[in-house]
TORKOL-4160 file (C-alpha; in steps of 0.2 Angstrom, whole numbers, padded with zeros to 4 digits, m for minus):
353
<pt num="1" X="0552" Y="0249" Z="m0560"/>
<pt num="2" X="0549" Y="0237" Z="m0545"/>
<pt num="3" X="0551" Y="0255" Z="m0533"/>
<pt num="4" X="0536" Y="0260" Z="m0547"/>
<pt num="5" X="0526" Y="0246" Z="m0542"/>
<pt num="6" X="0529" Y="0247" Z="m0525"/>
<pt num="7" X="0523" Y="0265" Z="m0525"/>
<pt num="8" X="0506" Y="0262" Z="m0534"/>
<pt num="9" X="0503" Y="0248" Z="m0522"/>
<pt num="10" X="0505" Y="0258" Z="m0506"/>
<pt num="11" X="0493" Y="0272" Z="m0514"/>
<pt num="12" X="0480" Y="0259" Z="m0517"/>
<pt num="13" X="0480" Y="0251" Z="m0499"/>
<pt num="14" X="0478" Y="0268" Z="m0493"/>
<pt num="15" X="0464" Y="0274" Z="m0504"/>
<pt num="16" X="0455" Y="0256" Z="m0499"/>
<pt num="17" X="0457" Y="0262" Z="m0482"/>
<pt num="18" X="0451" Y="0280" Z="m0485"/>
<pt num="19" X="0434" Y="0271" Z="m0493"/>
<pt num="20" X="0434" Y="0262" Z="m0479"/>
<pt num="21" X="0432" Y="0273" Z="m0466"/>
<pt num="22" X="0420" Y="0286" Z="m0475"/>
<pt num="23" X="0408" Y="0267" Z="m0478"/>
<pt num="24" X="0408" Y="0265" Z="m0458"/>
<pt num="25" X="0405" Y="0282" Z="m0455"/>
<pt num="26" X="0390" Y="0282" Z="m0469"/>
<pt num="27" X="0383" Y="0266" Z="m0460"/>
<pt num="28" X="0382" Y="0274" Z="m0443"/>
<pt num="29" X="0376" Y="0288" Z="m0449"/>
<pt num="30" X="0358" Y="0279" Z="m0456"/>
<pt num="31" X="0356" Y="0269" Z="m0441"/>
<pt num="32" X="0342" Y="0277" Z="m0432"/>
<pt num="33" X="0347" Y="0282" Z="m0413"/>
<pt num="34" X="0345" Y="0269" Z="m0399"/>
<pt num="35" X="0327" Y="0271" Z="m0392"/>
<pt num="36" X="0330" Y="0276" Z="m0371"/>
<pt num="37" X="0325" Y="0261" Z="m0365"/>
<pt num="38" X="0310" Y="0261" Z="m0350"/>
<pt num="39" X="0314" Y="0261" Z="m0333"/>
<pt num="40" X="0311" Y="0247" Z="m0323"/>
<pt num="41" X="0306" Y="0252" Z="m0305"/>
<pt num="42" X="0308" Y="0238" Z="m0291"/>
<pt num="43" X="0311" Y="0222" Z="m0305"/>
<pt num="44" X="0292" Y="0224" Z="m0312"/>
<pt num="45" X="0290" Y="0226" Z="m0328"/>
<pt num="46" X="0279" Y="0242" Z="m0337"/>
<pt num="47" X="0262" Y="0241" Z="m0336"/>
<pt num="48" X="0252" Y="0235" Z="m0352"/>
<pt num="49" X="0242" Y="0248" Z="m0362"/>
<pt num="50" X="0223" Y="0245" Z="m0360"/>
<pt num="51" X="0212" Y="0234" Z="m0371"/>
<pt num="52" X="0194" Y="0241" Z="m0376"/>
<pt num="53" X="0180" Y="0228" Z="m0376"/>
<pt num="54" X="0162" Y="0229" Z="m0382"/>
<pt num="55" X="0146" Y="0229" Z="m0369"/>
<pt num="56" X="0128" Y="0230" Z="m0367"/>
<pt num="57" X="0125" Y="0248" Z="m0362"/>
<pt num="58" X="0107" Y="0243" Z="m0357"/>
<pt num="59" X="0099" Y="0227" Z="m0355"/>
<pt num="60" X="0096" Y="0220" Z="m0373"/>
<pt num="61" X="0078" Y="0211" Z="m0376"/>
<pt num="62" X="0077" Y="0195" Z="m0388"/>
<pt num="63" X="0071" Y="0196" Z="m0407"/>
<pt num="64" X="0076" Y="0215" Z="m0404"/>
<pt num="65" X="0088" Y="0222" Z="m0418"/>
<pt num="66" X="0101" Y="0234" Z="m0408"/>
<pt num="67" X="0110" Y="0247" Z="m0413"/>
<pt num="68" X="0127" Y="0259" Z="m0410"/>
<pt num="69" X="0116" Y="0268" Z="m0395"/>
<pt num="70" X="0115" Y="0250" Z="m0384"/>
<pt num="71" X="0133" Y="0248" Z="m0386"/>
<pt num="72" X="0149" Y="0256" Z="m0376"/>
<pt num="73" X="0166" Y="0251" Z="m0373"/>
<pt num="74" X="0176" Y="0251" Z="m0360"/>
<pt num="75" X="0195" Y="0246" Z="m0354"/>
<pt num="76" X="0200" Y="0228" Z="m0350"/>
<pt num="77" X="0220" Y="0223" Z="m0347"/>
<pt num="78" X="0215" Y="0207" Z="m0358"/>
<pt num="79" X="0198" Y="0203" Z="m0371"/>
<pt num="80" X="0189" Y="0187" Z="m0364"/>
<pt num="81" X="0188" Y="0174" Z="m0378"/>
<pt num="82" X="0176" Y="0179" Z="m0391"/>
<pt num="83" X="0176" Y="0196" Z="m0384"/>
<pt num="84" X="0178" Y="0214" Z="m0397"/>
<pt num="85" X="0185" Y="0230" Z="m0397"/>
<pt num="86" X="0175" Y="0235" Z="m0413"/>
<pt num="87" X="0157" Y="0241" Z="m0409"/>
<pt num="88" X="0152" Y="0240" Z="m0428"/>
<pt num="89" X="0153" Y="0220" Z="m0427"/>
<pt num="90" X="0137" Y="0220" Z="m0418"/>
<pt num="91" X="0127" Y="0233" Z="m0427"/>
<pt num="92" X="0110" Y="0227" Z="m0431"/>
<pt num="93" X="0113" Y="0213" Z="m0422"/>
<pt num="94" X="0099" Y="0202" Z="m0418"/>
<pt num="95" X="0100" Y="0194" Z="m0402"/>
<pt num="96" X="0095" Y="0177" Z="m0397"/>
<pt num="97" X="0094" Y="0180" Z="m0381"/>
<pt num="98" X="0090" Y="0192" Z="m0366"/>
<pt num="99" X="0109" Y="0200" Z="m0362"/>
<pt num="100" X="0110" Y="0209" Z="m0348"/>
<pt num="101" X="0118" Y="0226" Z="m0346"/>
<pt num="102" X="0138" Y="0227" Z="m0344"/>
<pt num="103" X="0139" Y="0210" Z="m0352"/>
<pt num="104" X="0153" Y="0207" Z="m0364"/>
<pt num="105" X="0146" Y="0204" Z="m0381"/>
<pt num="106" X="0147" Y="0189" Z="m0391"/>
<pt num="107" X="0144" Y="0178" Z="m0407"/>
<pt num="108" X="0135" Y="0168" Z="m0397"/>
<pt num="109" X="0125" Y="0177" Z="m0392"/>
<pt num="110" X="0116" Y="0184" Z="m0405"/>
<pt num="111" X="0107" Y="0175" Z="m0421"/>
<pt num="112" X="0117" Y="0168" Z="m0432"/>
<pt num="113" X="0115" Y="0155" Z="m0447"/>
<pt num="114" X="0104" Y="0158" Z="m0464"/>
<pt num="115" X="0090" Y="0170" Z="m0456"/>
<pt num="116" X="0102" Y="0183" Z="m0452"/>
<pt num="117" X="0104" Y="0184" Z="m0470"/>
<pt num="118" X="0084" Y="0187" Z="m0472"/>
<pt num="119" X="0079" Y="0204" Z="m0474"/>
<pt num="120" X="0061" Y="0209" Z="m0466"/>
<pt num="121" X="0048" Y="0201" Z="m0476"/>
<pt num="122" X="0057" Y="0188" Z="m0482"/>
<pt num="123" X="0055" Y="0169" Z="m0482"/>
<pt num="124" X="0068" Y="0155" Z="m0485"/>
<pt num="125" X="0061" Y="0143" Z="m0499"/>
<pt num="126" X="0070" Y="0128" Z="m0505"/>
<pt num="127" X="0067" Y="0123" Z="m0524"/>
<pt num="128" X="0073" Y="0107" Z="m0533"/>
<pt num="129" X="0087" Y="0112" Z="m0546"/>
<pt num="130" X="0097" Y="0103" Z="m0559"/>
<pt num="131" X="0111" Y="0106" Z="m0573"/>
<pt num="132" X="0095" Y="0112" Z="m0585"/>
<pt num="133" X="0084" Y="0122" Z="m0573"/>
<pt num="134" X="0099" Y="0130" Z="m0563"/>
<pt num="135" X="0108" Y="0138" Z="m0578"/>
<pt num="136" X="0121" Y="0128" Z="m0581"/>
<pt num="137" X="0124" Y="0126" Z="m0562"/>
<pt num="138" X="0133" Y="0143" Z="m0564"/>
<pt num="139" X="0123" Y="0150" Z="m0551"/>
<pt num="140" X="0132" Y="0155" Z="m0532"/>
<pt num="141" X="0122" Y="0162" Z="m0518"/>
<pt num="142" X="0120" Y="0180" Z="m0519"/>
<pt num="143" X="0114" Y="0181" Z="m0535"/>
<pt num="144" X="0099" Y="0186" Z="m0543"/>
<pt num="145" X="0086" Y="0174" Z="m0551"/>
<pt num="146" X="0070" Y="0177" Z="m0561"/>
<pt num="147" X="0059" Y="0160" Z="m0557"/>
<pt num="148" X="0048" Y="0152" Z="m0570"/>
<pt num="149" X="0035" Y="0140" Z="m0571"/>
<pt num="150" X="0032" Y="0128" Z="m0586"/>
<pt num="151" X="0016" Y="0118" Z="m0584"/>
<pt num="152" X="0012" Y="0102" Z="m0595"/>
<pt num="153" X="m0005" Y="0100" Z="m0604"/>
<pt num="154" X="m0016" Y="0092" Z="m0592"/>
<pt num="155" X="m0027" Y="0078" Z="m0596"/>
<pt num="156" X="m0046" Y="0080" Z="m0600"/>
<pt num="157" X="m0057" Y="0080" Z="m0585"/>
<pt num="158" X="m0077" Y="0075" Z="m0581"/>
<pt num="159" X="m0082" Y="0092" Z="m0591"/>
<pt num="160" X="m0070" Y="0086" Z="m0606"/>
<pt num="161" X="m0058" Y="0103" Z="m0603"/>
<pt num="162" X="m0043" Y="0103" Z="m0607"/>
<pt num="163" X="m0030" Y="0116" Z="m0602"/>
<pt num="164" X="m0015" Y="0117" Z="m0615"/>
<pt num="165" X="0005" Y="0121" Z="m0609"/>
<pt num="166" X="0008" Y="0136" Z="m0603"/>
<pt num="167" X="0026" Y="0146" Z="m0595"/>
<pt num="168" X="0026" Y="0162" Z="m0587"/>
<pt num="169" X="0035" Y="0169" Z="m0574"/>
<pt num="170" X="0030" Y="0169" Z="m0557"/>
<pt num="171" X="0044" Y="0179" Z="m0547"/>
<pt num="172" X="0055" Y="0190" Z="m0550"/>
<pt num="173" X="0073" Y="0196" Z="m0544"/>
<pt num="174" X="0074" Y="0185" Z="m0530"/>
<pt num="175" X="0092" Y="0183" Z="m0520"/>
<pt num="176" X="0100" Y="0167" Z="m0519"/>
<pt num="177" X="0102" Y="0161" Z="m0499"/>
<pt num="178" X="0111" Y="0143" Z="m0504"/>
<pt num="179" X="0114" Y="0133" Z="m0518"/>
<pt num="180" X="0121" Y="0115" Z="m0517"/>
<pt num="181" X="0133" Y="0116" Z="m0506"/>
<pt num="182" X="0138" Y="0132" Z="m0505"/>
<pt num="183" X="0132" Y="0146" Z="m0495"/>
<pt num="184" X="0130" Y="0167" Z="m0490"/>
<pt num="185" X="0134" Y="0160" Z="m0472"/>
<pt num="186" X="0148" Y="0149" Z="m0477"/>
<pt num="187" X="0156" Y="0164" Z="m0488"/>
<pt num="188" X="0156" Y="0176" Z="m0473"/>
<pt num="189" X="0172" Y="0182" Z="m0465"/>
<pt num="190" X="0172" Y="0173" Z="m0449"/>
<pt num="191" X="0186" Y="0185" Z="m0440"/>
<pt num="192" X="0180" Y="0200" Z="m0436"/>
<pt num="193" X="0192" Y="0217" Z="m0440"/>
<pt num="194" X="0196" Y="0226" Z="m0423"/>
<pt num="195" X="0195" Y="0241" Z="m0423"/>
<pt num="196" X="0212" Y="0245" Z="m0416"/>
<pt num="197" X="0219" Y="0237" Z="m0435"/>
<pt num="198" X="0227" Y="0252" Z="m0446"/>
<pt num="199" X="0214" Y="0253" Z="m0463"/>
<pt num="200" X="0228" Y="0244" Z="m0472"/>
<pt num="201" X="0229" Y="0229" Z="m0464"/>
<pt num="202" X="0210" Y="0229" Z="m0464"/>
<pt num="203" X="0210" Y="0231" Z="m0482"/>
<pt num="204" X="0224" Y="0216" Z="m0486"/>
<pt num="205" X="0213" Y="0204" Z="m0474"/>
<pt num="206" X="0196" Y="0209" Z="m0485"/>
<pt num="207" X="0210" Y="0207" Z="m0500"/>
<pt num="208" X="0215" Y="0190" Z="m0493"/>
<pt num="209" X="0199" Y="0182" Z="m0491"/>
<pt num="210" X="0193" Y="0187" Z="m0507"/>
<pt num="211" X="0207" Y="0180" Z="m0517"/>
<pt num="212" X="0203" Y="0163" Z="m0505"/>
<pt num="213" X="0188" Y="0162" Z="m0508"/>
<pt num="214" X="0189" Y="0163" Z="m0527"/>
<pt num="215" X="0203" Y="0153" Z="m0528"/>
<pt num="216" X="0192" Y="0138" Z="m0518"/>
<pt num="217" X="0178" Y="0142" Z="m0531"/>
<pt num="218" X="0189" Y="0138" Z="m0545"/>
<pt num="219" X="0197" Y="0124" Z="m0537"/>
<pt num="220" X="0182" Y="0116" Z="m0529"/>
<pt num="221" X="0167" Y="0126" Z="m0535"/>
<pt num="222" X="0165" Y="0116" Z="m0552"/>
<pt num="223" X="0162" Y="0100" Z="m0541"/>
<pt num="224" X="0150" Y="0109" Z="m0529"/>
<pt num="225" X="0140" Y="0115" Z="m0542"/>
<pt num="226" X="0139" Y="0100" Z="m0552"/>
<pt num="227" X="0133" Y="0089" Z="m0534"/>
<pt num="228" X="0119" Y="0104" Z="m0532"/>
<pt num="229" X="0101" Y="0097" Z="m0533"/>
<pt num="230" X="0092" Y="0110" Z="m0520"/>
<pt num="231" X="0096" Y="0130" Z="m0520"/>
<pt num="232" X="0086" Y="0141" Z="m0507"/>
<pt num="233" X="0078" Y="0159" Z="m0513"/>
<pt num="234" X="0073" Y="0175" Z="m0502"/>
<pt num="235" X="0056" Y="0176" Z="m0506"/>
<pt num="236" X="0042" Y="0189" Z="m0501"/>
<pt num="237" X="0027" Y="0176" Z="m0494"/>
<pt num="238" X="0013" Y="0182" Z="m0506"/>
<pt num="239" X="0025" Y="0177" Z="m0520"/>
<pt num="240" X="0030" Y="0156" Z="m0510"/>
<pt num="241" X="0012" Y="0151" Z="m0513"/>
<pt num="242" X="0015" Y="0153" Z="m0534"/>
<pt num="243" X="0031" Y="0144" Z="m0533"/>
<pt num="244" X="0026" Y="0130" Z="m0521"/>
<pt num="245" X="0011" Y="0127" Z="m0534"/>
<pt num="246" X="0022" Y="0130" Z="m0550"/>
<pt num="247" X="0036" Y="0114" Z="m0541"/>
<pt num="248" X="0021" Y="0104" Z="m0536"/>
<pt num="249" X="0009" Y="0105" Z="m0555"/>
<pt num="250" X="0026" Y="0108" Z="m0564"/>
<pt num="251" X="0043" Y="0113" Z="m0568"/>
<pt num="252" X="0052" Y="0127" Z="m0562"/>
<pt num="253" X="0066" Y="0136" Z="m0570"/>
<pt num="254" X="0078" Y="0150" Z="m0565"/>
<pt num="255" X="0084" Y="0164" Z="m0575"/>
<pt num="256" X="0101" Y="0173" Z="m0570"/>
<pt num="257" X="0100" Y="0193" Z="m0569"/>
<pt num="258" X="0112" Y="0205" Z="m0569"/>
<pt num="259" X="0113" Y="0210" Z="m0552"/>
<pt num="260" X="0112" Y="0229" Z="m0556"/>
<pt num="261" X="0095" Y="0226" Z="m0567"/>
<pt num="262" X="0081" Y="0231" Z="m0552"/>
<pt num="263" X="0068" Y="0228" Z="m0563"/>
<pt num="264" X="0054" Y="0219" Z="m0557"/>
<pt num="265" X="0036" Y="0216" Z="m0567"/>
<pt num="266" X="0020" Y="0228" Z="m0561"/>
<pt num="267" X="0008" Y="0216" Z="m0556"/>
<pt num="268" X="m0003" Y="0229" Z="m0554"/>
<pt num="269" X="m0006" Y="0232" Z="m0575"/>
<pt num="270" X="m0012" Y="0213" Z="m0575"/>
<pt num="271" X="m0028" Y="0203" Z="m0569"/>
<pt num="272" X="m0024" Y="0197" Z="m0553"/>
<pt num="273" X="m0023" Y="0178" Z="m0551"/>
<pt num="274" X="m0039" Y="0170" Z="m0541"/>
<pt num="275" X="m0035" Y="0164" Z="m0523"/>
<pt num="276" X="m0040" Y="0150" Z="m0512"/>
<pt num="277" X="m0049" Y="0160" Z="m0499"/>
<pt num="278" X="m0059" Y="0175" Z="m0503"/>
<pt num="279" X="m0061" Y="0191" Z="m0494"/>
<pt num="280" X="m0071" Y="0192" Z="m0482"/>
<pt num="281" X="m0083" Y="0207" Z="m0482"/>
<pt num="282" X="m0077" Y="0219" Z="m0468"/>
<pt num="283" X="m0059" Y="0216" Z="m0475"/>
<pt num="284" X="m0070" Y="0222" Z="m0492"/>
<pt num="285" X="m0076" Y="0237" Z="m0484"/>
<pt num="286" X="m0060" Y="0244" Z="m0477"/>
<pt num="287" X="m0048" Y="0255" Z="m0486"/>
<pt num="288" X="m0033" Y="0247" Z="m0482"/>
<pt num="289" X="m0028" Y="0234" Z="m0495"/>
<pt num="290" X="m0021" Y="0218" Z="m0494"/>
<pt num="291" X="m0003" Y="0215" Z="m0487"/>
<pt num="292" X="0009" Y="0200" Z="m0493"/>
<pt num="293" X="0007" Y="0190" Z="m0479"/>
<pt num="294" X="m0016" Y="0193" Z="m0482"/>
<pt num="295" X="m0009" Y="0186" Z="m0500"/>
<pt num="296" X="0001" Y="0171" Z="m0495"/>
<pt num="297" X="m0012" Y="0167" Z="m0483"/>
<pt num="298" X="m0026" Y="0169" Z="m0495"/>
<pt num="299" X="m0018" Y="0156" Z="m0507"/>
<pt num="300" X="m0017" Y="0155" Z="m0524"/>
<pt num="301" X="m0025" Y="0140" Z="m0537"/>
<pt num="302" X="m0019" Y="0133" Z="m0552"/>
<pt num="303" X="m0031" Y="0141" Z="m0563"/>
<pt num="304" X="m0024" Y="0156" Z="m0553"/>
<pt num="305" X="m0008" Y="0151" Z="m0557"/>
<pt num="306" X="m0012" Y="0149" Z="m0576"/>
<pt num="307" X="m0021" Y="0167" Z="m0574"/>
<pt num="308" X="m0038" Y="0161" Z="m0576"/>
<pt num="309" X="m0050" Y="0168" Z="m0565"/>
<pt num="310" X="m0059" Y="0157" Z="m0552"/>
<pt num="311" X="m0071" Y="0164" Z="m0538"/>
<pt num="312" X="m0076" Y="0155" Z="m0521"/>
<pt num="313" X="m0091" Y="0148" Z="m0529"/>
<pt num="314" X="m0085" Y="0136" Z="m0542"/>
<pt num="315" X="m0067" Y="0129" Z="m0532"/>
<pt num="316" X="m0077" Y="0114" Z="m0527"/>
<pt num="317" X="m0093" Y="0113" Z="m0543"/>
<pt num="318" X="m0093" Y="0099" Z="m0552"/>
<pt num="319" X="m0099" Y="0098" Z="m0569"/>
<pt num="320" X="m0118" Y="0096" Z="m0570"/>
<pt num="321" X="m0122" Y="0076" Z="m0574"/>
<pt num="322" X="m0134" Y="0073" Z="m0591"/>
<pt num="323" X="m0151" Y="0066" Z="m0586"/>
<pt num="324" X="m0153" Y="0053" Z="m0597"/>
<pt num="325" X="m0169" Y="0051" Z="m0609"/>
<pt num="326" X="m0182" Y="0038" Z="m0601"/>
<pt num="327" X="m0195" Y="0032" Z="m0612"/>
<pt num="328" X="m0212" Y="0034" Z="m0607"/>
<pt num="329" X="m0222" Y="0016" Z="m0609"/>
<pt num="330" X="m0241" Y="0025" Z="m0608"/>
<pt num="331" X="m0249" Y="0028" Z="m0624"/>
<pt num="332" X="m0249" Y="0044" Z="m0632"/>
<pt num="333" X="m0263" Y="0058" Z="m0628"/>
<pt num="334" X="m0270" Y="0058" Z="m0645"/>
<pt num="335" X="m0279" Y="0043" Z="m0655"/>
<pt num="336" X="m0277" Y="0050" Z="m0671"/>
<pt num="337" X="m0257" Y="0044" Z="m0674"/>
<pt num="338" X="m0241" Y="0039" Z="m0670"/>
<pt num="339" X="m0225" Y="0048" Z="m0662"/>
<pt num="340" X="m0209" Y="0045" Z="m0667"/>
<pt num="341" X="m0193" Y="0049" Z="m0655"/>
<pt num="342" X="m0177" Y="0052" Z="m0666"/>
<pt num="343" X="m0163" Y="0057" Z="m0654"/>
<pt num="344" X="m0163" Y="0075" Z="m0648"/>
<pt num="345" X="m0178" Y="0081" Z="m0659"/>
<pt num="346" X="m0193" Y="0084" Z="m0654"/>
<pt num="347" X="m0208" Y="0070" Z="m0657"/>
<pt num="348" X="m0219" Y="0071" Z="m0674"/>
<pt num="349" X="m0234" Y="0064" Z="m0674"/>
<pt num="350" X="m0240" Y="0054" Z="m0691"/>
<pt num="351" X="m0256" Y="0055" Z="m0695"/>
<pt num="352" X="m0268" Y="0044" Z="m0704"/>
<pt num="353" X="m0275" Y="0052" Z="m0721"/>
């Protein structure tokens, strides 16, 4: 028996050392082969593969929006500090600036802030919100509001009118720049994606941010929102004037839209609203028609506002005073009588019999 033993335990130390040797062989063979490593000629070390960095092609005026075509890179050993090497970064770019040709572009250089994110024939309105008028204070910039007006009934004035309540709405699907605290210019990716990045990584950055940015909405959004008492609209200048007027004479509210909905109300199927200023009569006699900003700087009244008609004549009439009754102290033409004067009637004369 022990000669048994001692037989089985010699044919398992050899096995063991069989799996031994095929395991080292196995791991060998997955390692990848040893890359040749450069040459080094006279102690210096391999030259660098060039960078590419973003320049004015041309000489780039101020105010001017530029495009791919005034753009070019070239090759640099090393990217200045707030240099690219993506020419998309600077696409429509508006700079603020004149930059000459050859310079390396930028951020500085170029406008930034909250009238970057104003498309042409916009204007930057701030409006007074609350928890009532601001939905719920569920509203974040980007979105799209509807703005209404609710106007009190106003007192009686020297003609004894009185104009009752009234609510409509005054502009429609306008985008949200700010609200409270938070702004589109705040939300922004500030680090730019080179364009020397694989798509993938470019991808799990976008991914990233976005997960970081709703996770500081949740976490911090709540109190932001609740703190908000101003928000800021993009809105076209012939519709500011009606929502100046509708904060000023009453109280505005904002409806929340699906962002999808591009509905907008046809102004042109209703009476239009009477301005401030009218017309004048070669602008009648042409057959161009009024732009937004003739609207805007035509103005709009509250009976405007209300959609009453008004015209020039009768912004500045006043109601027409009542000439009162003045009793004449000469005797009557006729001998024959008296006159009585009751009220509004005309005199009777009584005559003798």
């Amino acid at each position: 028996m022990p000669k048994t033993f001692r037989i089985i335990a010699l044919s398992l130390v050899g096995l063991a050392l069989l799996l031994a040797i095929i395991a080292i062989g196995l791991g060998k063979r997955g390692q990848p082969a040893p890359l040749p490593q450069q040459e080094v000629a006279n102690g210096q070390t391999p030259a660098r593969q060039p960078l590419t960095m973003v320049v004015a092609a041309r000489k780039l005026d101020t105010g001017k929006p530029i495009s791919l075509s005034d753009l070019k890179s070239i090759q640099v050993e090393q990217l200045p500090a707030g240099a690219t090497s993506s020419l998309y970064q600077y696409d429509n770019a508006i700079p603020s600036r004149d930059i000459a040709a050859d310079t390396p572009l930028r951020p500085e250089l170029f406008l930034g802030g909250l009238s970057s994110q104003l498309a042409p024939g916009e204007r930057a309105i701030a409006i007074a919100v609350d928890e009532i008028t601001g939905v719920g204070n569920q509203i974040v910039p980007g979105d799209f509001v509807d703005v209404f007006v609710a106007l009190p009934e106003s007192r009686a004035g020297m003609g004894g009118e009185q104009e009752p309540a009234a609510a409509r709405m005054i502009a429609s699907r306008l985008r949200v720049l700010t609200y409270g605290q938070q702004s589109l210019v705040n939300d922004q990716v500030a680090t730019p994606v080179e364009a020397s990045q694989p798509a993938e990584a470019a991808q799990d950055e976008r991914a990233q941010a976005i997960t970081a940015r709703s996770q500081n909405q949740t976490n911090s959004g709540s109190s932001n929102r609740n703190l908000a008492s101003s928000a800021v609209l993009a809105v076209p200048p012939d519709q500011a004037g009606p929502v100046l007027l509708g904060a000023q004479e009453g109280r505005l509210f904002l409806a929340l839209r699906n962002p999808a909905d591009s509905g907008i109300a046809d102004r042109e199927r209703f009476a239009q609203p009477g301005s401030l200023l009218s017309a004048s009569s070669n602008a009648m006699q042409g057959s161009d028609s009024l732009t937004a900003d003739d609207r805007a700087y035509a103005g709009i009244t509250l009976k405007g506002l209300t959609g009453q008609k008004t015209s020039q004549s009768n912004l500045r009439s006043t109601p027409a005073r009542i000439q009162p009754v003045r009793r004449s102290n000469h005797a009557p033409a006729s001998s024959q009588g008296v006159q009585i004067i009751r009220g509004a009637d005309a005199p009777r004369a009584l005559t003798s019999q």
